[in-house]
C-alpha positions as CSV (number, residue, x, y, z in Angstrom):
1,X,15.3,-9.7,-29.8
2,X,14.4,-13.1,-27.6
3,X,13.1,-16.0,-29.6
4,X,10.3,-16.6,-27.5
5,X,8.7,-14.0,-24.8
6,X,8.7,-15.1,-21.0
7,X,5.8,-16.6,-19.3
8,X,5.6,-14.2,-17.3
9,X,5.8,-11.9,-20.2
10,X,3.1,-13.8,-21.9
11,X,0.7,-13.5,-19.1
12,X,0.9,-9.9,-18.6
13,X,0.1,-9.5,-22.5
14,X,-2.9,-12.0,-22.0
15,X,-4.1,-9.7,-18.5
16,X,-4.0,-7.1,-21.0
17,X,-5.4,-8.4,-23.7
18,X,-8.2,-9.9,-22.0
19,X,-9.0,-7.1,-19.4
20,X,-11.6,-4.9,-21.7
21,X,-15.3,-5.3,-20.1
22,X,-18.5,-4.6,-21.3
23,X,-19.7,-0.7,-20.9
24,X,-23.0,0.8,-20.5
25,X,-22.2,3.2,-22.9
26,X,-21.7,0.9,-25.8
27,X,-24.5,-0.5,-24.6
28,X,-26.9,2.7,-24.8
29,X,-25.2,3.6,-28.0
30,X,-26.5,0.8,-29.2
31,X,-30.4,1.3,-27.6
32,X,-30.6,4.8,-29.2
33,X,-30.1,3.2,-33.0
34,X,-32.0,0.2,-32.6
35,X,-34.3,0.5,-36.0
36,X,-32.4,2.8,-37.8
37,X,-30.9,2.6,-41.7
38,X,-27.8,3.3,-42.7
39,X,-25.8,2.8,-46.2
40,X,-23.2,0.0,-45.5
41,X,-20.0,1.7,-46.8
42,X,-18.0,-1.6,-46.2
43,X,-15.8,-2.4,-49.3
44,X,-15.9,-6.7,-48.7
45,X,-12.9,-8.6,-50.2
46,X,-15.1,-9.3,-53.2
47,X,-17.7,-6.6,-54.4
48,X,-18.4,-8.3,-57.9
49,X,-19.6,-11.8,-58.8
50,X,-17.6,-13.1,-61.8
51,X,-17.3,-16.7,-63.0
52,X,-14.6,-17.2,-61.1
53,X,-15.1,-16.0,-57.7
54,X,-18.8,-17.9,-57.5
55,X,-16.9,-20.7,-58.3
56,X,-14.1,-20.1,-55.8
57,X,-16.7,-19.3,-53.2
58,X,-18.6,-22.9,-53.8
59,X,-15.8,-24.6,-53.5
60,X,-14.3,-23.2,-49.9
61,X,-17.0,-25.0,-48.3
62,X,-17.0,-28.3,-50.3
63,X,-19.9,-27.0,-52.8
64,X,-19.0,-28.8,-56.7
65,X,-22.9,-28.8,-58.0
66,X,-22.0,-27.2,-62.0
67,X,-24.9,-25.1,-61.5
68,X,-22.4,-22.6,-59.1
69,X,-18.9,-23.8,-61.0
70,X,-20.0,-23.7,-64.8
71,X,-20.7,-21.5,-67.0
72,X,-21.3,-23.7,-69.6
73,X,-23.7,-26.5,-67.8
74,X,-25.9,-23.1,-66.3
75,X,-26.7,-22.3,-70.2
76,X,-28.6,-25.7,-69.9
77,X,-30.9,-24.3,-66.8
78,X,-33.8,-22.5,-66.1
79,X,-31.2,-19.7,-64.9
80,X,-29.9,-19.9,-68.5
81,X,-26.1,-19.2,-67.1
82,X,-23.9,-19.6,-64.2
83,X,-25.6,-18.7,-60.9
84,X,-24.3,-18.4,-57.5
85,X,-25.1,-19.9,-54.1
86,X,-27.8,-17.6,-53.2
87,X,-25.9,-17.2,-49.8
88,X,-23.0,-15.5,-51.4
89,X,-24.6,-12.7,-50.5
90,X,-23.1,-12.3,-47.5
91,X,-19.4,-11.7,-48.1
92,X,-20.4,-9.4,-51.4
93,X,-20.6,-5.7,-51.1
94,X,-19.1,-2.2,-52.4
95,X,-19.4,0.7,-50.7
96,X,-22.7,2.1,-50.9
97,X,-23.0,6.2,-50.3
98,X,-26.2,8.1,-48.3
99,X,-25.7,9.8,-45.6
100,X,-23.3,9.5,-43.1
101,X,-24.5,8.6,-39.6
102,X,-23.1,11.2,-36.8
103,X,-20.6,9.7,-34.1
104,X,-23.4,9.5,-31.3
105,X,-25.4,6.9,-34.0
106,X,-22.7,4.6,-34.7
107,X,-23.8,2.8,-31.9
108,X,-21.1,0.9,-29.6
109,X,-17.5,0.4,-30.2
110,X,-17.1,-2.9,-27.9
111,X,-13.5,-2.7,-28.0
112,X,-11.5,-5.4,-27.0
113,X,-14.6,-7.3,-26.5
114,X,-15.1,-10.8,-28.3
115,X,-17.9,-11.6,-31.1
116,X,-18.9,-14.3,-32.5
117,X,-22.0,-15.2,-34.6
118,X,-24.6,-17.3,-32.7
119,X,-27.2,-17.6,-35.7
120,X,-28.7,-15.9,-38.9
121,X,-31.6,-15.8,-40.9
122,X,-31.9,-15.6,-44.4
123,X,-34.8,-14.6,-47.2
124,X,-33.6,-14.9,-50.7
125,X,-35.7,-12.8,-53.5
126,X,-33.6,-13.2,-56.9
127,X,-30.3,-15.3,-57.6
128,X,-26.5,-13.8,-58.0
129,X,-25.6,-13.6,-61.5
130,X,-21.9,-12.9,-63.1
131,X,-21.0,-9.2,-63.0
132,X,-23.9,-8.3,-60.2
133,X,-22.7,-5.8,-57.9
134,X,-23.9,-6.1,-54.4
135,X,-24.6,-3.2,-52.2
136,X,-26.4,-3.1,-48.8
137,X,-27.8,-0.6,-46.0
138,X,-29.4,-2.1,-42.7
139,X,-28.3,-1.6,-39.0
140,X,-29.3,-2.5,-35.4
141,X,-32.2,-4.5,-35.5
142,X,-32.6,-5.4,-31.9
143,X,-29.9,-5.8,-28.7
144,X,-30.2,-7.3,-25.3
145,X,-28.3,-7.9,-21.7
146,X,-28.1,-11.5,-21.2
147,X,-26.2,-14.4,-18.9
148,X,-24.8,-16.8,-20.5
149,X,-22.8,-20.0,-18.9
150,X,-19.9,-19.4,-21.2
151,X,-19.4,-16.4,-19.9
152,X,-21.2,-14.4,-17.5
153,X,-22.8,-11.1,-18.7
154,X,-23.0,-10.8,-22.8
155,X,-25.0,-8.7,-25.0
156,X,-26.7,-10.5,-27.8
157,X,-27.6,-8.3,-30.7
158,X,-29.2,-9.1,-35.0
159,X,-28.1,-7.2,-37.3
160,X,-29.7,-6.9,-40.4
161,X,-28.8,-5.9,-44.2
162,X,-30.6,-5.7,-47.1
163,X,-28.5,-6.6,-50.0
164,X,-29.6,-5.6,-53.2
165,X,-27.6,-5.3,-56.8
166,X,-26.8,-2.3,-59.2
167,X,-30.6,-2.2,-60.5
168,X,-31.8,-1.5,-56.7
169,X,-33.3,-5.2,-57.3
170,X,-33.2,-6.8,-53.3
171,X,-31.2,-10.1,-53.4
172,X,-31.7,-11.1,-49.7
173,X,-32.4,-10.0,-46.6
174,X,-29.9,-11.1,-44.1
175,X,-29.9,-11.0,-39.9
176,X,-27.2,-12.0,-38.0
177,X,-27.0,-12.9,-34.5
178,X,-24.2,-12.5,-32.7
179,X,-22.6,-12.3,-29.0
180,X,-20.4,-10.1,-27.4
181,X,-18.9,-11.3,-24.2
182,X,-15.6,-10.5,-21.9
183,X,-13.0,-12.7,-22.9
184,X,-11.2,-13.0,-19.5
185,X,-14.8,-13.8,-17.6
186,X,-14.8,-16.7,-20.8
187,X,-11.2,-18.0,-19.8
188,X,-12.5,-17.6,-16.3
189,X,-15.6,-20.4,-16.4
190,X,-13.9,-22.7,-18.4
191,X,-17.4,-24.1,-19.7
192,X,-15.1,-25.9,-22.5
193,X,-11.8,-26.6,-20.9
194,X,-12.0,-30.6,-20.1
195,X,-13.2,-31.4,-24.0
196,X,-10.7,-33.8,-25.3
197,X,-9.4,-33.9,-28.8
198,X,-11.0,-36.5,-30.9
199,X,-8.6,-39.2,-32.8
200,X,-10.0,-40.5,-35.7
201,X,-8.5,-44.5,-36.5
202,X,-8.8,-45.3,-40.3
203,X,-12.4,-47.7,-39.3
204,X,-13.5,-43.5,-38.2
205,X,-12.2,-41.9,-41.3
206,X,-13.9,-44.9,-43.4
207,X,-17.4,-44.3,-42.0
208,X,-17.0,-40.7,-42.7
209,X,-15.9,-41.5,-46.7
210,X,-18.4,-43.7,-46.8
211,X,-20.9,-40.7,-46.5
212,X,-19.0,-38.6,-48.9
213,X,-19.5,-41.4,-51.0
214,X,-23.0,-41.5,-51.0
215,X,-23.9,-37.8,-51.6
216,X,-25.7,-37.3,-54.2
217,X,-26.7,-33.3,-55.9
218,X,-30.4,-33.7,-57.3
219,X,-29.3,-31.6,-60.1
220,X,-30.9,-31.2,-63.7
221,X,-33.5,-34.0,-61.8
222,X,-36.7,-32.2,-60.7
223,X,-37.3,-32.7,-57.2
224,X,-41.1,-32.3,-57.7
225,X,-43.4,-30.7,-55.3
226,X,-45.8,-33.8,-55.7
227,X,-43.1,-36.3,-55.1
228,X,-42.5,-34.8,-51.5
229,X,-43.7,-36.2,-48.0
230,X,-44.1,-35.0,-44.6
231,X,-42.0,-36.8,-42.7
232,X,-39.3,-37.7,-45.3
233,X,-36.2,-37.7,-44.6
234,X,-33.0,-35.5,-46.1
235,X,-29.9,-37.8,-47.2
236,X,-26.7,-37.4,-44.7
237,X,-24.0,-35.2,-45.6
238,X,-20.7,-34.9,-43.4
239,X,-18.4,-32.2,-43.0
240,X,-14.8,-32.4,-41.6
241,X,-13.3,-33.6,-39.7
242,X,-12.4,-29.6,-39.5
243,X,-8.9,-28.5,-40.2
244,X,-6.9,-25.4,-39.9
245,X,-6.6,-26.1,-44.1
246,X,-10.8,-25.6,-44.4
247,X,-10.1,-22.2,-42.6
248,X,-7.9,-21.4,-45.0
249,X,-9.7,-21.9,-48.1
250,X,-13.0,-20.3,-46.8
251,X,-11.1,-17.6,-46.3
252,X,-9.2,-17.9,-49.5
253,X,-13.2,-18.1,-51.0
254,X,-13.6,-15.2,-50.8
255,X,-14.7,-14.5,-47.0
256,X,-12.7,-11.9,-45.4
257,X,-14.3,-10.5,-41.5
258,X,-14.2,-6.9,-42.9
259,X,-14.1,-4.1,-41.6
260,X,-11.4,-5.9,-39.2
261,X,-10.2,-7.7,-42.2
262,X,-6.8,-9.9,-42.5
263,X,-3.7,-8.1,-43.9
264,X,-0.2,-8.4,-43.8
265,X,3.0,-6.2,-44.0
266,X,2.5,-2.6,-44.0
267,X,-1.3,-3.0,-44.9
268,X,-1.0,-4.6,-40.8
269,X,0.8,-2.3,-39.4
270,X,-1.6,0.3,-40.6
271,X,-4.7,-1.9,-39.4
272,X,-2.6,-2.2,-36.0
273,X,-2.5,2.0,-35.8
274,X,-6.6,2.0,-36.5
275,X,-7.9,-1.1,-34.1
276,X,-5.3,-1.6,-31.2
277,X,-7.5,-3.8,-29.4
278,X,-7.7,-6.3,-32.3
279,X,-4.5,-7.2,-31.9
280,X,-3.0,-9.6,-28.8
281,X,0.6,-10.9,-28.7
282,X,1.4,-14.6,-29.6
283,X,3.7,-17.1,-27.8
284,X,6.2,-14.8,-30.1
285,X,5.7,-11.4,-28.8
286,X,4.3,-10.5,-32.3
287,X,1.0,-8.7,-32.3
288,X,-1.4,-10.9,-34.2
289,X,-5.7,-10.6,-34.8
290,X,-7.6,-12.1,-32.2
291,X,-9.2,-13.5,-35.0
292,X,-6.9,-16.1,-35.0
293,X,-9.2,-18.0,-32.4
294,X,-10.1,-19.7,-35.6
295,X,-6.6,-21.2,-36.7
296,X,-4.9,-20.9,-33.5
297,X,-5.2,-23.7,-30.3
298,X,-3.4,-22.0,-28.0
299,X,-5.1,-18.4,-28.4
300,X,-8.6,-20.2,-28.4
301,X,-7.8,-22.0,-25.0
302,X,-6.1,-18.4,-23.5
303,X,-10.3,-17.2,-24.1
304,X,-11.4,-20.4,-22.3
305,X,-11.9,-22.8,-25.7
306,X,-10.1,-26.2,-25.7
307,X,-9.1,-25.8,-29.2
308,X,-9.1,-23.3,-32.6
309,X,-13.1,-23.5,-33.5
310,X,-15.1,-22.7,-36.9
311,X,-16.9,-19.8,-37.6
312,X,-21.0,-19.4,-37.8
313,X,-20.9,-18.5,-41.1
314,X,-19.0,-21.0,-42.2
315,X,-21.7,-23.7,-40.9
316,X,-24.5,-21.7,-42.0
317,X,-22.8,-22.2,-45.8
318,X,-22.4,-26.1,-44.8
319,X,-26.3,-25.9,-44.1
320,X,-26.7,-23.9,-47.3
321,X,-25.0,-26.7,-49.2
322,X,-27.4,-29.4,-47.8
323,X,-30.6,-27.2,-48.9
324,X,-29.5,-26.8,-52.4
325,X,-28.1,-30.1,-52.9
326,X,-31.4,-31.6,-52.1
327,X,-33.7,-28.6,-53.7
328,X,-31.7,-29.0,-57.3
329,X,-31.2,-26.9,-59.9
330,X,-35.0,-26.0,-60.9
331,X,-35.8,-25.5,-56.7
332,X,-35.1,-22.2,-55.0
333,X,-34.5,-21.9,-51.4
334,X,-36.4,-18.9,-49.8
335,X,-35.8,-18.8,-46.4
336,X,-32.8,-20.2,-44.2
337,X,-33.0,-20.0,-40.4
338,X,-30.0,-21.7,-38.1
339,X,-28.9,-21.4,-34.6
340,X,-25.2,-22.6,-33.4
341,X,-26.1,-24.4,-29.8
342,X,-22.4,-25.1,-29.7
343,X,-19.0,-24.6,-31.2
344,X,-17.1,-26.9,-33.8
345,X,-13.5,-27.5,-32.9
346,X,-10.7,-28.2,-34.9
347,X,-10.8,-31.8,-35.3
348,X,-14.5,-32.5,-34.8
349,X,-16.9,-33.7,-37.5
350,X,-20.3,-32.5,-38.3
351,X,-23.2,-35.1,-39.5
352,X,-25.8,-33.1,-41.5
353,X,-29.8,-34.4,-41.3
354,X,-33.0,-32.8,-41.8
355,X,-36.5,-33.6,-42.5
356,X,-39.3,-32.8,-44.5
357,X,-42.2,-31.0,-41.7
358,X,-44.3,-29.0,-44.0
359,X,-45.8,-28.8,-47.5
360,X,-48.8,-26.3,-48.9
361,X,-49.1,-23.9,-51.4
362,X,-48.7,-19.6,-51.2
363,X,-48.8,-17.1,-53.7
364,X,-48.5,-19.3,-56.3
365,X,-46.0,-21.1,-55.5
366,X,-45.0,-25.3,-54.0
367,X,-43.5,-24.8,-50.7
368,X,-41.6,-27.3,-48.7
369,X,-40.8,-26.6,-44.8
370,X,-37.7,-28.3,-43.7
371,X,-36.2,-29.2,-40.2
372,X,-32.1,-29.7,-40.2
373,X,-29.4,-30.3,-37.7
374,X,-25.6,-30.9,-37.3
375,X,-24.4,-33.6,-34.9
376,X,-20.9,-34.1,-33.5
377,X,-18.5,-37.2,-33.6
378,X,-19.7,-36.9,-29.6
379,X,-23.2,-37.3,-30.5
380,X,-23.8,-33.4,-29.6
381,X,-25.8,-31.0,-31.3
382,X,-23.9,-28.1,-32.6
383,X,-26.0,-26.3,-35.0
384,X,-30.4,-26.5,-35.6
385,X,-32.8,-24.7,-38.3
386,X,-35.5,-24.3,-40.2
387,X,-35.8,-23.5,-44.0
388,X,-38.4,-22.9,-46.7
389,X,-38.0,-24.2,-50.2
390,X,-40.0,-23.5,-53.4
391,X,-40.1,-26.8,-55.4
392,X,-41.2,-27.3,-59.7
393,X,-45.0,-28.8,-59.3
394,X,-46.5,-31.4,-62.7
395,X,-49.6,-29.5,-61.9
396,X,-48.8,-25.8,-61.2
397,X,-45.3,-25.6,-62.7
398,X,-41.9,-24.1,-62.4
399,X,-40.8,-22.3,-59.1
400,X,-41.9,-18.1,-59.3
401,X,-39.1,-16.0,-57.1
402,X,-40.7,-14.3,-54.0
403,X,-41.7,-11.0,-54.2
404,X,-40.0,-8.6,-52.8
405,X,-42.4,-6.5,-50.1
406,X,-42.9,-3.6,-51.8
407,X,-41.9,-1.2,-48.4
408,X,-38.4,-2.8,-48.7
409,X,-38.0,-2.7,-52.4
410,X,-38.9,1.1,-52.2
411,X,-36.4,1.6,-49.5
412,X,-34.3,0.1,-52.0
413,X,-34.4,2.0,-54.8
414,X,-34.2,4.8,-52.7
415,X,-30.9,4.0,-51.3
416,X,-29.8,3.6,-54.4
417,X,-31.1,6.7,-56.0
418,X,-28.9,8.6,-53.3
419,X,-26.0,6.5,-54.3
420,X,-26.0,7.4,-57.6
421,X,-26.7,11.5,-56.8
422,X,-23.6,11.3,-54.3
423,X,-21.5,9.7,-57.4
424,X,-22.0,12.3,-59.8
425,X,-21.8,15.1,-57.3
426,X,-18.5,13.5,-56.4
427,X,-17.5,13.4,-60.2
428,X,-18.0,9.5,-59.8
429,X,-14.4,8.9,-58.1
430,X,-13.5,5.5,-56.6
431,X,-15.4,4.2,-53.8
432,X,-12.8,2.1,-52.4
């Protein structure tokens, strides 16, 4: 066996691996389910919040505030215990049984096709406590046909979930938006070929401490509703600069890209006989994920990306980090909206802002509207949003949760009704 494959070798593999295009069949797959809800039978990496994994989770994206890592300083709260970032949501969830959807509804395979998350919105109803179980159903929310500079022809589609806990009480509402588009026309364009690789001196790295210096969580210090001003600005907050390392412990957090998922030995070679087209030979000759566009230069710049790159989620968590960090422990953020306007290489650094553009009163509770951004060592903008955030008032008092709209918590329990039926009938086996 030859150390390294030939180049010639190597291209072949990459005219293979990049040769899959978009089909109008995936595509009208798609159209025909748009609107319809299906039980997510996904088992994520984690199912179950414990101590441990909240804590775990905070910390693979630079998150310390106690109210997330300790048990013991969450007694002391208005959550009386632990709680988790509400946006832990998103990588929980156990398999959740109703009734199957027929081939013709699963909507589109896009094999071979590249995805990556361009955006998500987020409404958050109730936190994340030790031992919840999360479960979620959802589907196709919407899906369109697009141009995009990057590359070509792409279909754009949100996705949403409704994840709720083993009460059928509706945590959050999540929608995701995210891109599918042909990874040889991407390579082809080369939108992001000539964008050099940043060298940071010690001065750079010292401006950058100097922020982490600063930071500051709001904690067990009530930000008050009456204490806020239109037009106020959010304290900075720096992440990076990114390294293969922060991929790793995001991922060793807890976040794990299922149902593709990352496996190794003969849990891989299984994976390889079930999705093919996930995998794409290295420099090796060794099949590997195409996931790897996350850790891997050399992969990410065969797609047309001058270097390995972030992903969505992760920033969205970064953005998630800001908001609670400023909201503190008695504030509750309700709504998170964010767009990526461009990627975050390996190597780049991200300058958090936002800014205070709203402030009224609804259903009872002190809301706060708030603008944010992320801005590159290159002055760019890589990521924008909005959020909403519930705030502790002198005159009208502590923060109420949202309500959950009573068409969606109904849906809920319903869901979860047929769960438990489809247990017992099944003489309440293992889901996993």
């Amino acid at each position: 066996m030859s150390e390294t494959i030939s180049e010639r070798a190597r291209q072949e593999e990459f005219e293979k691996a990049t040769s899959a295009q978009l089909q109008e069949a995936d595509i009208e797959k798609d159209r025909a389910i748009v609107g319809r809800d299906w039980a997510n039978k996904t088992q994520e990496y984690l199912s179950t919040a414990t101590p441990e994994n909240i804590r775990n989770f905070a910390h693979s994206y630079g998150d310390d505030n106690p109210l997330f890592t300790d048990p013991d300083y969450g007694r002391g709260t208005r959550w009386g215990g632990q709680i988790a970032p509400p946006i832990m949501a998103a990588i929980l969830n156990a398999p959740l049984l109703g009734d199957r959807p027929s081939k013709e509804e699963r909507g589109g395979s896009y094999r071979g096709i590249h995805a990556f998350v361009s955006g998500g919105t987020w409404e958050w109803f109730r936190p994340i406590r030790p031992s919840d179980t999360l479960y979620s159903f959802g589907g196709l929310e919407w899906i369109e046909v697009k141009r995009s500079e990057f590359a070509g022809r792409s279909v754009v589609k949100v996705n949403r979930q409704v994840k709720m806990n083993q009460n059928a009480e509706v945590v959050g509402v999540y929608r995701t938006l995210v891109i599918y588009t042909e990874r040889k026309k991407a390579k082809e364009r080369g939108k992001y070929a000539g964008i050099e690789a940043p060298y940071y001196t010690d001065e750079d790295l010292a401006r950058i401490d100097e922020i982490y210096a600063s930071e500051r969580r709001r904690g067990a210090e009530p930000r008050y509703f009456e204490d806020v001003e239109v037009g106020e600005q959010l304290p900075p907050m720096v992440k990076g600069p990114l390294t293969t390392t922060d991929m790793i412990v995001f991922h060793g957090g807890g976040y794990g890209f299922v149902p593709y998922g990352l496996k190794t030995g003969r849990l891989d070679y299984f994976n390889r006989l079930r999705i093919p087209a996930f995998y794409i030979k290295n420099e090796y000759g060794v099949p590997d994920v195409a996931q790897r566009v996350h850790w891997d230069s050399a992969w990410s710049q065969a797609i047309g990306n001058p270097r390995a790159y972030d992903y969505g989620v992760l920033r969205e968590c970064w953005m998630h980090h800001y908001l609670t960090d400023w909201a503190g422990d008695d504030g509750w953020v309700v709504a998170q909206h964010d767009e990526i306007r461009k990627f975050n290489y390996h190597g780049d650094t991200q300058f958090l802002s936002g800014e205070v553009t709203g402030k009224y009163e609804r259903d009872g509770n002190c809301l706060v509207d708030i603008a944010f951004k992320a801005t590159n060592q290159r002055g760019e903008e890589t990521m924008r949003g909005t959020a909403t955030i519930a705030l502790p008032s002198r005159e009208h008092g502590p923060v109420l949760l949202p309500s959950v709209p009573a068409e969606l918590q109904r849906r809920a329990i319903e869901m979860m009704t047929r769960h438990g039926e489809l247990l017992r009938e099944g003489g309440g086996k293992s889901l996993h």
